[in-house]
N, C-alpha and C positions, 0 to 999 in steps of 0.2 A: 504493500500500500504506500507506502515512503515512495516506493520510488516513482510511482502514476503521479503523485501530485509533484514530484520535483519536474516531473515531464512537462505537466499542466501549466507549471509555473513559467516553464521555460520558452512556450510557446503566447503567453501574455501578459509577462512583467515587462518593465521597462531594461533596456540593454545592461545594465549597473548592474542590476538582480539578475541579469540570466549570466553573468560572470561569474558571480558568485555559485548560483544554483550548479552551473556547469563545474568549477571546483570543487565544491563536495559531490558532485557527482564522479568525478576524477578519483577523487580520493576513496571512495565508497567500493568503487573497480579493486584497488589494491587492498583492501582489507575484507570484501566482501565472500564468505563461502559459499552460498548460493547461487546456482549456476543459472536460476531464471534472472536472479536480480542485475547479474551479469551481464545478460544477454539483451536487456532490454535498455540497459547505460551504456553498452556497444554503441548503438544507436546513436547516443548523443556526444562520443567520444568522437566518433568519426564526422558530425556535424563538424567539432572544430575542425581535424585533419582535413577535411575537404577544404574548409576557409583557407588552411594553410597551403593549400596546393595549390588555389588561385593566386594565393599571395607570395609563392615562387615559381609561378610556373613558368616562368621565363625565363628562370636561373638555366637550367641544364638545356634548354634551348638553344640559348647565344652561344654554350659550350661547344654543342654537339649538332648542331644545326647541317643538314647533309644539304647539297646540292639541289634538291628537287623541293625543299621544304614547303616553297610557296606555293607549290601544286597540290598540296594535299589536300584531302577532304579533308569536313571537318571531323570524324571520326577517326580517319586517319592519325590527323593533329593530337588529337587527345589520347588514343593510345599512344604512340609515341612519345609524346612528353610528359605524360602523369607515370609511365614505367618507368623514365628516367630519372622523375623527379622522388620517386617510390628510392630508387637505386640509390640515388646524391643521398637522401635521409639516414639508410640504414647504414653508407658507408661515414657518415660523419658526424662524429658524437657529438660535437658540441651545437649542433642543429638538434640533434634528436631528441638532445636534453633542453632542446629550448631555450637557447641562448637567443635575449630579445636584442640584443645591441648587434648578434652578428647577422640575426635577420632582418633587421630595420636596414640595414644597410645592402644587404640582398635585395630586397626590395627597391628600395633607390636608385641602386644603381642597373638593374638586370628586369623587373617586374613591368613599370608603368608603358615600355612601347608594347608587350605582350596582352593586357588587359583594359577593356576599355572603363578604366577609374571613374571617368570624369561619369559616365550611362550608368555605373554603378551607385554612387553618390547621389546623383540626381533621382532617381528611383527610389533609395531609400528616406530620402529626406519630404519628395512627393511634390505637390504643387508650391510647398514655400520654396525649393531649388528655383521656379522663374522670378521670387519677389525679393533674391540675393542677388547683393550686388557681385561685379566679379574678382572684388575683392575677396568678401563674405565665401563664397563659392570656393574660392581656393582655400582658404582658410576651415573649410567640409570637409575636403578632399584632406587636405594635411590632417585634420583630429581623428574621422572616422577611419584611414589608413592604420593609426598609431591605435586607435584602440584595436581595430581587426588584428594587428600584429600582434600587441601582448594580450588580447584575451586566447588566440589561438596556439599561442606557443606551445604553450604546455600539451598540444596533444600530442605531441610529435615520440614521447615516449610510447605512444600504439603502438608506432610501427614498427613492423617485425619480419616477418615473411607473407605478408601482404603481395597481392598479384594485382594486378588488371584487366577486366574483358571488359570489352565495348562490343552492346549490341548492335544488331542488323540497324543501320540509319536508315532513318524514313522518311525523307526529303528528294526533293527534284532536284537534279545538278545545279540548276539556274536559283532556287534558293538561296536567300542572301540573309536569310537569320534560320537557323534552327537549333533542337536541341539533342546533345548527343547521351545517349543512355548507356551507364558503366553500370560493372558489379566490380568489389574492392571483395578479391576473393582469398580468405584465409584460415586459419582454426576453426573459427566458429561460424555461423550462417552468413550467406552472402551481404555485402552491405552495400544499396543500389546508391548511385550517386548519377547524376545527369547535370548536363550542364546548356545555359545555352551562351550560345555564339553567335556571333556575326561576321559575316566577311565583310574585309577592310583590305583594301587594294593596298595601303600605307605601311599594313604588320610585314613582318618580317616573315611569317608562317605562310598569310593570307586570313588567319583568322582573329577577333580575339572574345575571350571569355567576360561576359557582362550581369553574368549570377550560376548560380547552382544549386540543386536542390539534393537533400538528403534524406532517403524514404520519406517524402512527402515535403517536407520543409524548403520551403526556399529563404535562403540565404538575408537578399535584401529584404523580399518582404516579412521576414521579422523584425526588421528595425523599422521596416516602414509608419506603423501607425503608433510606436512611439515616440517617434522623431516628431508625427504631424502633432501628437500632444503637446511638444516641447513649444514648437512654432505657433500654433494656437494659444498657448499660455501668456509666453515670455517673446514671441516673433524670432526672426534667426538669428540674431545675436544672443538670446538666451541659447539655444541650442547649441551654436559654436562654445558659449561659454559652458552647458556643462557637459558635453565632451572633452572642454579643455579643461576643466575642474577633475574631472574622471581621471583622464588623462593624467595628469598630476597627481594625482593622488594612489594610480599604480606605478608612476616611476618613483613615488618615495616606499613603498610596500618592494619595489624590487630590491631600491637600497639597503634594507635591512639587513 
């Protein structure tokens, strides 16, 4: 029963509290002997590792980036880079272990021409995104990045012998947004993740990734209609500020 309501919670608290709820759910994984309760916190373990595999998927990309890249479907795209990026996690510990300062910086420098941020942000913040100025706007992009990176770090100890399939795509060539459908396949029951894309003549691949959904969850539209609370409250300088309060207040929780 503990664990449905942490579920509950996670799918209608405001982003703060599903940090938190998402942490003791982390925690609950490694102390827990129960193999349903297990099974059902899988689930929202791999919510964040999804987060985090939009939030490097570009890393082992600009690495290994073959010849033909820009030709690929987008199915193609996403097995190819989500194995690689599967591959980079398990061979480097101080990723795995969730180091926020060496993935902030992954990010920066290797993420932002692979994903389109700016579709993501805009989405999750909702109609206040057209009443930001584009100052305000950048200053979305910079808080909601910095929290996506340290709320998600810590899942990165999941991964382990984790796989990749990507189902049959179901789109026309000529399609210019679709979504591609994975299973994250390993120990215990498959864990679907999908994603959708867009082609972008500009990427590097030809694609890039603008949400993703986790058995059922999508990504942005969790923060979506807490964000429009923020903005209907406080208008968008309340919500820059408390993302940037948030913000702040996990980088003195890191310091410790």
């Amino acid at each position: 029963m503990a664990i449905r309501l942490k579920r509950m919670r996670s799918t209608q608290t405001p982003p703060r509290r599903v940090e938190h709820e998402l942490e003791k759910v982390m925690n609950f994984v490694l102390h827990s002997v129960s193999h349903q309760a297990a099974r059902l916190v899988r689930r929202w373990a791999w919510l964040e590792v999804a987060a985090y595999l939009v939030c490097v998927l570009a890393a082992t990309l600009t690495l290994t980036q073959p010849a033909h890249a820009a030709d690929d479907g987008a199915d193609a795209f996403i097995k190819r880079v989500s194995t690689e990026i599967l591959d980079t996690i398990k061979a480097d510990k101080s990723i795995r272990n969730g180091d926020v300062q060496k993935i902030s910086v992954l990010v920066d420098q290797r993420v932002m021409p692979h994903v389109n941020f700016q579709r993501m942000t805009a989405s999750a913040v909702g109609p206040g995104w057209r009443q930001a100025s584009a100052d305000q706007q950048k200053r979305l992009q910079d808080e909601f990045k910095t929290l996506l990176v340290r709320t998600y770090a810590g899942a990165l100890s999941q991964v382990s012998d984790q796989t990749i399939s990507v189902k049959p795509l179901r789109a026309a060539p000529d399609d210019k947004e679709v979504i591609v459908r994975t299973e994250v396949r390993g120990k215990g029951e498959p864990i679907q993740i999908d994603y959708r894309v867009e082609k972008s003549a500009d990427a590097p691949s030809g694609w890039r990734i603008y949400n993703l959904n986790v058995m059922g969850i999508w990504l942005v539209d969790n923060y979506r209609s807490q964000f429009a609370q923020e903005v209907n409250a406080k208008g968008v300088d309340g919500l820059i500020a408390s993302l940037a309060e948030r913000n702040q207040a996990n980088r003195k929780a890191d310091a410790k």
